[in-house]
mmJSON file of the N, C-alpha and C atoms, coordinates in Angstrom:
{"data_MODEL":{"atom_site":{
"group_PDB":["ATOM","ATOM","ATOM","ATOM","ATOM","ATOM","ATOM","ATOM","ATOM","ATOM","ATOM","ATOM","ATOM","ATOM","ATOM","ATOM","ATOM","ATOM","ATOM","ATOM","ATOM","ATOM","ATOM","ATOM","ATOM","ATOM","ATOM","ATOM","ATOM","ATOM","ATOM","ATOM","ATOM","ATOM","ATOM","ATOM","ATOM","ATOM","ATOM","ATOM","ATOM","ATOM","ATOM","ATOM","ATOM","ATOM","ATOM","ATOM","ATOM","ATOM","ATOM","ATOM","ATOM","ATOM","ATOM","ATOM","ATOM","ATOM","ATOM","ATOM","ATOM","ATOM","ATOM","ATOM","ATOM","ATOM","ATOM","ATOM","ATOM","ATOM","ATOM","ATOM","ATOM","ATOM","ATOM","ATOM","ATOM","ATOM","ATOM","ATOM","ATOM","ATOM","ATOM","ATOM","ATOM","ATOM","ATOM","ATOM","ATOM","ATOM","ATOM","ATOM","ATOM","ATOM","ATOM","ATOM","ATOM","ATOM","ATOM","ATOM","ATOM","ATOM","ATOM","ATOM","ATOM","ATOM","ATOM","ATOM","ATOM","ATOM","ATOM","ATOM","ATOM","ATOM","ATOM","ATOM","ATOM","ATOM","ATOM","ATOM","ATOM","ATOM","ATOM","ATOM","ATOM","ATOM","ATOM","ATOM","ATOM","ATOM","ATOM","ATOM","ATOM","ATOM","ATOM","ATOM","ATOM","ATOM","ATOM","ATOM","ATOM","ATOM","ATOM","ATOM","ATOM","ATOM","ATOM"],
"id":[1,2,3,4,5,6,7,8,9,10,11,12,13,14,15,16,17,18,19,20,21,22,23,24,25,26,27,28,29,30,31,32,33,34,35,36,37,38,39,40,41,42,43,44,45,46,47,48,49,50,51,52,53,54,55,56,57,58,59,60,61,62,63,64,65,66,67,68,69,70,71,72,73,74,75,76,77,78,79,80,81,82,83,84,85,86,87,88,89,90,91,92,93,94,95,96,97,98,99,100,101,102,103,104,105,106,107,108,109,110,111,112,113,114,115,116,117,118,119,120,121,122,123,124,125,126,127,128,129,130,131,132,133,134,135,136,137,138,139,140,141,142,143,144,145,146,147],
"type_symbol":["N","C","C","N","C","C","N","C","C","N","C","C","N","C","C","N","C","C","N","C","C","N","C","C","N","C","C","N","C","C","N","C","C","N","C","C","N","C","C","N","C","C","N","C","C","N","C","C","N","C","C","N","C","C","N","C","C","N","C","C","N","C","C","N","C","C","N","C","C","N","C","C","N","C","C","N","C","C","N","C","C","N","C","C","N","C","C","N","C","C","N","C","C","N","C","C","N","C","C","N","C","C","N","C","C","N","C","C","N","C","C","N","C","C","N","C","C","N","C","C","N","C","C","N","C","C","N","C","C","N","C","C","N","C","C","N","C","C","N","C","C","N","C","C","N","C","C"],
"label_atom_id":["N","CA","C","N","CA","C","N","CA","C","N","CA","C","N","CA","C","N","CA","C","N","CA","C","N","CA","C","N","CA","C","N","CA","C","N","CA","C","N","CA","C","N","CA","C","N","CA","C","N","CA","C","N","CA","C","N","CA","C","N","CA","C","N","CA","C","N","CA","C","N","CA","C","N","CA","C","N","CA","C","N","CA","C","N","CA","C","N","CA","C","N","CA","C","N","CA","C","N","CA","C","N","CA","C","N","CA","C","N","CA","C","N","CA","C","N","CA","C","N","CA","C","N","CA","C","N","CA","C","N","CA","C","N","CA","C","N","CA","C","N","CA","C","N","CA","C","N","CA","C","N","CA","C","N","CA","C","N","CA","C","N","CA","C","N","CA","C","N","CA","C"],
"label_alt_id":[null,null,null,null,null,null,null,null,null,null,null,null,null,null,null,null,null,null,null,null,null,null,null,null,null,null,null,null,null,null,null,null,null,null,null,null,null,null,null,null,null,null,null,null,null,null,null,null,null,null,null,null,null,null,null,null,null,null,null,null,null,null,null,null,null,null,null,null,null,null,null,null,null,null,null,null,null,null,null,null,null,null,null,null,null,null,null,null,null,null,null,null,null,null,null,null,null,null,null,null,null,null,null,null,null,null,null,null,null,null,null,null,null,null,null,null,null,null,null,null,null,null,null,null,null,null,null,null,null,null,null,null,null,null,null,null,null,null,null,null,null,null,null,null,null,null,null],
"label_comp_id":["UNK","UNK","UNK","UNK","UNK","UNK","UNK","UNK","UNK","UNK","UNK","UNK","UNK","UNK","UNK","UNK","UNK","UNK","UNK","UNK","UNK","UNK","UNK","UNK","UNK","UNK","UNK","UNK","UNK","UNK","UNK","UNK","UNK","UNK","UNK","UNK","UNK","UNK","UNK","UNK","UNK","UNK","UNK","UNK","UNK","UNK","UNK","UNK","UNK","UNK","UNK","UNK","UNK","UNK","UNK","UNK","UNK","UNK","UNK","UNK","UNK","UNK","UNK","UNK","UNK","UNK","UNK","UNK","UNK","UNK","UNK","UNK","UNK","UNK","UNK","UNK","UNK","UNK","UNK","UNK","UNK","UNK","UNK","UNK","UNK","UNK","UNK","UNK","UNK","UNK","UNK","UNK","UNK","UNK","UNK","UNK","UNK","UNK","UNK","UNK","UNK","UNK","UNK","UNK","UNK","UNK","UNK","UNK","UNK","UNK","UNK","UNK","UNK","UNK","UNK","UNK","UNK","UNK","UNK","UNK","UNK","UNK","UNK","UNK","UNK","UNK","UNK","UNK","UNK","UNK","UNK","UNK","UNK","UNK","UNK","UNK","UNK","UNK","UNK","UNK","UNK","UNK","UNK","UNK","UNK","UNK","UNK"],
"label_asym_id":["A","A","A","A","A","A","A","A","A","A","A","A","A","A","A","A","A","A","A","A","A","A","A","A","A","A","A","A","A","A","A","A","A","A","A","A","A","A","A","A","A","A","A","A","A","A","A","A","A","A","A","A","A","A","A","A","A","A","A","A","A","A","A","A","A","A","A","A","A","A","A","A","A","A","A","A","A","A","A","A","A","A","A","A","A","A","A","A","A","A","A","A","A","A","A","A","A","A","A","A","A","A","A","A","A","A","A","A","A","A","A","A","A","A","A","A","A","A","A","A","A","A","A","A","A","A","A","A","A","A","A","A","A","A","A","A","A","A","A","A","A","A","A","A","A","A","A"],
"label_entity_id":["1","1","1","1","1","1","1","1","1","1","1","1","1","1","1","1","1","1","1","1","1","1","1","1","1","1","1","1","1","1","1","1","1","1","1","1","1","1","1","1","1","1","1","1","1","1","1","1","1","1","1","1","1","1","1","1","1","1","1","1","1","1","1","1","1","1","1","1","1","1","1","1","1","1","1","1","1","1","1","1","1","1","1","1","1","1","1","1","1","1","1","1","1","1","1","1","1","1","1","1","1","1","1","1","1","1","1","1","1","1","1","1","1","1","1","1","1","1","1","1","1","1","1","1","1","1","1","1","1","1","1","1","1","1","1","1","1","1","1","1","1","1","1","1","1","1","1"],
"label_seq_id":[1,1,1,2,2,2,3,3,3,4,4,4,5,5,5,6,6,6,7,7,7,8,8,8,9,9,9,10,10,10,11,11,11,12,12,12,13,13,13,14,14,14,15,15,15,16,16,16,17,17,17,18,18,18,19,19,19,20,20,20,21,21,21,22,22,22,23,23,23,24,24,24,25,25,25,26,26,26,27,27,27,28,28,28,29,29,29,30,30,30,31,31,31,32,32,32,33,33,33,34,34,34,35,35,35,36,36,36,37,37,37,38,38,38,39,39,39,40,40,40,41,41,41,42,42,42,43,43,43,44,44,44,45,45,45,46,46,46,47,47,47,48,48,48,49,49,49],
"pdbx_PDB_ins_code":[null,null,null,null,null,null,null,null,null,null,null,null,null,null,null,null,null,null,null,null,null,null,null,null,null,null,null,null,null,null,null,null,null,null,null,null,null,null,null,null,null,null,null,null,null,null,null,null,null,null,null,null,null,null,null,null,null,null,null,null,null,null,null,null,null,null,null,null,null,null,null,null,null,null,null,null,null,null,null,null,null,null,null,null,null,null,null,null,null,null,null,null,null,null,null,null,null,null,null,null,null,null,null,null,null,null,null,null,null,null,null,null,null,null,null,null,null,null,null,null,null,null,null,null,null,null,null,null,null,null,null,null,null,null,null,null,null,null,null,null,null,null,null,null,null,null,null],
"Cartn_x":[0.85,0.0,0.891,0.786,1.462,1.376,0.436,-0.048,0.895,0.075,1.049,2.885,3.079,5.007,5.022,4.262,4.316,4.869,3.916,3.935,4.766,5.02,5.929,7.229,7.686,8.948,8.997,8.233,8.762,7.925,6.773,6.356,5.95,5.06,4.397,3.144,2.412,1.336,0.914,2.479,2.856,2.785,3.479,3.697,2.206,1.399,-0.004,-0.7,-0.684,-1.524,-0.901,0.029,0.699,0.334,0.616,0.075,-1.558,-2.648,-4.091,-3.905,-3.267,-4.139,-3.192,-2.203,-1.236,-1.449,-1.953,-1.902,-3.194,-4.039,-5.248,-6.538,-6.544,-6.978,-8.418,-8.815,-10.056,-10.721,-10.411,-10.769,-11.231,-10.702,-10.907,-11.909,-11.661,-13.299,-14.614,-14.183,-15.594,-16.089,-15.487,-16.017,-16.681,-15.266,-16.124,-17.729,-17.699,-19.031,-19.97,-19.824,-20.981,-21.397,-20.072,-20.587,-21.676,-21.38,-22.333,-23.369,-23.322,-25.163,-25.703,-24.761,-25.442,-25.882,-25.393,-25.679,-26.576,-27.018,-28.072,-29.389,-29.087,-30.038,-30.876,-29.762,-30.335,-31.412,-30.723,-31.619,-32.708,-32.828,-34.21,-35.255,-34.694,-35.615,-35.836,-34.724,-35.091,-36.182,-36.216,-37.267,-38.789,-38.729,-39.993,-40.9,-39.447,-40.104,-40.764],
"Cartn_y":[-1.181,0.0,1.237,2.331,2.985,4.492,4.481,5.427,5.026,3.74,3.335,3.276,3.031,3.048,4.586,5.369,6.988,7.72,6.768,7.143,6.959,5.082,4.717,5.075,5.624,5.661,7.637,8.627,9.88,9.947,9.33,9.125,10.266,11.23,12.259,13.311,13.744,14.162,14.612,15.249,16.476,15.064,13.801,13.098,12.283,12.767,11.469,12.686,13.616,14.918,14.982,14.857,14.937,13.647,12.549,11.39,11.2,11.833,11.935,13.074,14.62,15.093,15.188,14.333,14.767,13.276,11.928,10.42,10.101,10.72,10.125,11.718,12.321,13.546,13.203,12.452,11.846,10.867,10.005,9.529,10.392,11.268,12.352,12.684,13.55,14.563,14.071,12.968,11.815,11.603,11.361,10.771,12.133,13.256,14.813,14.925,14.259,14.699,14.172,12.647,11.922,12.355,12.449,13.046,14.3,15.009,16.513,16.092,15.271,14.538,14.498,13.242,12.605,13.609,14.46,15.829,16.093,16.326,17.969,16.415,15.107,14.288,14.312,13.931,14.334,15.238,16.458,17.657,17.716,17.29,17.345,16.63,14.857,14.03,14.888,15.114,15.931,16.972,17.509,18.751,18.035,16.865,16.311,15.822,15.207,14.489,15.149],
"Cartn_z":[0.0,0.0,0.0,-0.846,-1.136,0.251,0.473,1.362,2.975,3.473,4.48,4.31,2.845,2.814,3.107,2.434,2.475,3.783,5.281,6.601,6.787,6.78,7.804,7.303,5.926,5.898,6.597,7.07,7.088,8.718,8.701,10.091,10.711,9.746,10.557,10.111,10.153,9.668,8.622,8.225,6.873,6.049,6.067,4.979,5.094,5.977,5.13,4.85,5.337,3.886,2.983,2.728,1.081,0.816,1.187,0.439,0.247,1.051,0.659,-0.051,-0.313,-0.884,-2.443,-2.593,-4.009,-4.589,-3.339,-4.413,-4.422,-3.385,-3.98,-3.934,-4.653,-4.777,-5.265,-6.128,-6.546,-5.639,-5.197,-3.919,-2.684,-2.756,-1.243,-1.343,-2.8,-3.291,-3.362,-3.753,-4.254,-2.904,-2.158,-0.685,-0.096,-0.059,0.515,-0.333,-1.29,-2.029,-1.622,-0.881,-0.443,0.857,1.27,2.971,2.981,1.874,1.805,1.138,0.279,0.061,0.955,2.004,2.91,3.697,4.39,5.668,5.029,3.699,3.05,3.296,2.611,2.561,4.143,5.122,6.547,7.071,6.729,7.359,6.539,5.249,5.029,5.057,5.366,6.37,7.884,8.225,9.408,9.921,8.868,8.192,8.334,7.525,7.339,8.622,9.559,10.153,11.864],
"occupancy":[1.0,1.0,1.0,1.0,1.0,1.0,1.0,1.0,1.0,1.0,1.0,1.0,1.0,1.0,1.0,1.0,1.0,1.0,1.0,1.0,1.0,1.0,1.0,1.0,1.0,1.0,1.0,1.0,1.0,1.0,1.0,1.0,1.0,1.0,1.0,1.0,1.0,1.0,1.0,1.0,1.0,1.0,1.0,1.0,1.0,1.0,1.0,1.0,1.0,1.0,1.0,1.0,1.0,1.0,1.0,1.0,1.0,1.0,1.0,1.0,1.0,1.0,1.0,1.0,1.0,1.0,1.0,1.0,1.0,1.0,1.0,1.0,1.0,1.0,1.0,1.0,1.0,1.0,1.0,1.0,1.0,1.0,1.0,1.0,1.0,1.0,1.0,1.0,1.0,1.0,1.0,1.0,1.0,1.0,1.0,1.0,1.0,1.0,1.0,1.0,1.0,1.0,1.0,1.0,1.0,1.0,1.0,1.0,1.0,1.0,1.0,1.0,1.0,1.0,1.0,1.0,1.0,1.0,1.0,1.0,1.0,1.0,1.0,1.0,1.0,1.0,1.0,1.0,1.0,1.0,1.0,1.0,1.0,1.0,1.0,1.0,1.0,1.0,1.0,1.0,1.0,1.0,1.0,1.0,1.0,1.0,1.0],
"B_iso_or_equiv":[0.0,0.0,0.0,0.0,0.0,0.0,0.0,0.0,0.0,0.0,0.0,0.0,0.0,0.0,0.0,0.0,0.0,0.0,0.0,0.0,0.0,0.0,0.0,0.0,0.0,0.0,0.0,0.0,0.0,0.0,0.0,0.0,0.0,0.0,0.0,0.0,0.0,0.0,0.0,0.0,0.0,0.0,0.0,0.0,0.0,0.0,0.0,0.0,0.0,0.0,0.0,0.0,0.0,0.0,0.0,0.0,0.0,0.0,0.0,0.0,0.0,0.0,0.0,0.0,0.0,0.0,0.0,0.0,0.0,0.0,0.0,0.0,0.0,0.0,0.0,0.0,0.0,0.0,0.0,0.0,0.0,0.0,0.0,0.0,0.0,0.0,0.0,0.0,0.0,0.0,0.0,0.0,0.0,0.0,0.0,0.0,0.0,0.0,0.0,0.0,0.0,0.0,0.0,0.0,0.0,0.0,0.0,0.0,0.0,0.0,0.0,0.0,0.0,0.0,0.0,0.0,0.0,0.0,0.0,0.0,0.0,0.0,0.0,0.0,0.0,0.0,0.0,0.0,0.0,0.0,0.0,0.0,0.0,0.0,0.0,0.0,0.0,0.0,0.0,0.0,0.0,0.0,0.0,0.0,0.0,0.0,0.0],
"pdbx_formal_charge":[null,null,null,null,null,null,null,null,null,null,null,null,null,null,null,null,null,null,null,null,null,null,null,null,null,null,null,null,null,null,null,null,null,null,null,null,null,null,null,null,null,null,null,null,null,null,null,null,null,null,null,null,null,null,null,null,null,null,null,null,null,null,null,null,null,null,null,null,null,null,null,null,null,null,null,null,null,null,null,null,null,null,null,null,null,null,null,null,null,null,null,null,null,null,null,null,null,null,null,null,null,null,null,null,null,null,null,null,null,null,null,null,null,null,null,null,null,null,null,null,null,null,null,null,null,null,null,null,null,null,null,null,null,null,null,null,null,null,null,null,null,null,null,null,null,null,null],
"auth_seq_id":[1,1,1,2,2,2,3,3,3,4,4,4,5,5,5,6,6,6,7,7,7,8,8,8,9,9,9,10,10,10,11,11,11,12,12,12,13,13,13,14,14,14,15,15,15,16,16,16,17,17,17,18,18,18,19,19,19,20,20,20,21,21,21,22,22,22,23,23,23,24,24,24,25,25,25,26,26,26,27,27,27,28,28,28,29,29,29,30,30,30,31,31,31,32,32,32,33,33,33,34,34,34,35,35,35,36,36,36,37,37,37,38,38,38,39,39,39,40,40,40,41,41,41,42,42,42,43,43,43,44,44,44,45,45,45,46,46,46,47,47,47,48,48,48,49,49,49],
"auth_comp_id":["UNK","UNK","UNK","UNK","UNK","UNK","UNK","UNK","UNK","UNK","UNK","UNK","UNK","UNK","UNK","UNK","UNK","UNK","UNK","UNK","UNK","UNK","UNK","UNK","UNK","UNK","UNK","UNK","UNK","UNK","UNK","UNK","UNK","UNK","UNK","UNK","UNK","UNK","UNK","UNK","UNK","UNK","UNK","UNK","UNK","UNK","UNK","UNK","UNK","UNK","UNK","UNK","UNK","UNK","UNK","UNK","UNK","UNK","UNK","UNK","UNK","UNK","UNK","UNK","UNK","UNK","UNK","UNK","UNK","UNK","UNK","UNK","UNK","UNK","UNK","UNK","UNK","UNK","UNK","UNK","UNK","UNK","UNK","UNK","UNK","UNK","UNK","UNK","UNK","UNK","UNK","UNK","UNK","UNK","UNK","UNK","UNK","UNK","UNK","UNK","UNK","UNK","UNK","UNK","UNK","UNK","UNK","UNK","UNK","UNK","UNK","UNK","UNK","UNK","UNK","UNK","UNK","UNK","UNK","UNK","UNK","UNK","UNK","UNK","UNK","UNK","UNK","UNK","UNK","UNK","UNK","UNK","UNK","UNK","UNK","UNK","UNK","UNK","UNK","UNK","UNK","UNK","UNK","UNK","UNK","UNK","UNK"],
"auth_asym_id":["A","A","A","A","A","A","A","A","A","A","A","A","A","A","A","A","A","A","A","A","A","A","A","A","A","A","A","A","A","A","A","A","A","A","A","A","A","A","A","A","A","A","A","A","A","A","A","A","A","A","A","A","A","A","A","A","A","A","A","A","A","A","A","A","A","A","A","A","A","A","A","A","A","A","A","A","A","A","A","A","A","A","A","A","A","A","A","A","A","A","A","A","A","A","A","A","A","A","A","A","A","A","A","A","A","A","A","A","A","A","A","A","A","A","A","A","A","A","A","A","A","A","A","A","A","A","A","A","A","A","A","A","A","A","A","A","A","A","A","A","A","A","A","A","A","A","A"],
"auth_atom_id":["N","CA","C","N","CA","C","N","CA","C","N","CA","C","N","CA","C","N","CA","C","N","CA","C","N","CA","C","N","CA","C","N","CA","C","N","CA","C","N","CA","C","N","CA","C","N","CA","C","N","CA","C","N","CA","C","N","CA","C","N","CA","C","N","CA","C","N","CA","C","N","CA","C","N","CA","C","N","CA","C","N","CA","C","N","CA","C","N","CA","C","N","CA","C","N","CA","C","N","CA","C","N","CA","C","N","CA","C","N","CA","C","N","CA","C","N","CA","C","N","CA","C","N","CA","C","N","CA","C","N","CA","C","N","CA","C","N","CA","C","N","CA","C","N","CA","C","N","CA","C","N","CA","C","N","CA","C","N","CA","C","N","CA","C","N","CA","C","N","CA","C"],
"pdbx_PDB_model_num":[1,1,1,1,1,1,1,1,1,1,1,1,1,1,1,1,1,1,1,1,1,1,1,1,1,1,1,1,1,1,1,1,1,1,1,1,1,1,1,1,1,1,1,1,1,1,1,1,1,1,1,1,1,1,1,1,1,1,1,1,1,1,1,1,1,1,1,1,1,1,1,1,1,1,1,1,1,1,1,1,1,1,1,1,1,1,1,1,1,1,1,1,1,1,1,1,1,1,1,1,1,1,1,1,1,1,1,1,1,1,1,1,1,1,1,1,1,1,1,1,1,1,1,1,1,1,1,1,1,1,1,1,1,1,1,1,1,1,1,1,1,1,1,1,1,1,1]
}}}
């Protein structure tokens, strides 16, 4: 796994944000995108109910 060699070889916070946001940049977004579906989907069951 490229992410975990990323850590364990520099072993500190700076090197797993550079490895999420420079190796997997499409992965991140896609996910940030569901999470904000999911919240807006929430509050407006919320709304209803």
């Amino acid at each position: 796994n490229s992410l975990s060699h990323v850590v364990n070889a520099q072993g500190n916070t700076e090197a797993f944000g550079q490895a999420l946001f420079h190796g997997f940049v499409y992965p991140f977004e896609v996910t940030s995108l569901l999470i904000i579906v999911a919240l807006l989907g929430a509050m407006v069951l919320g709304r209803k109910a």
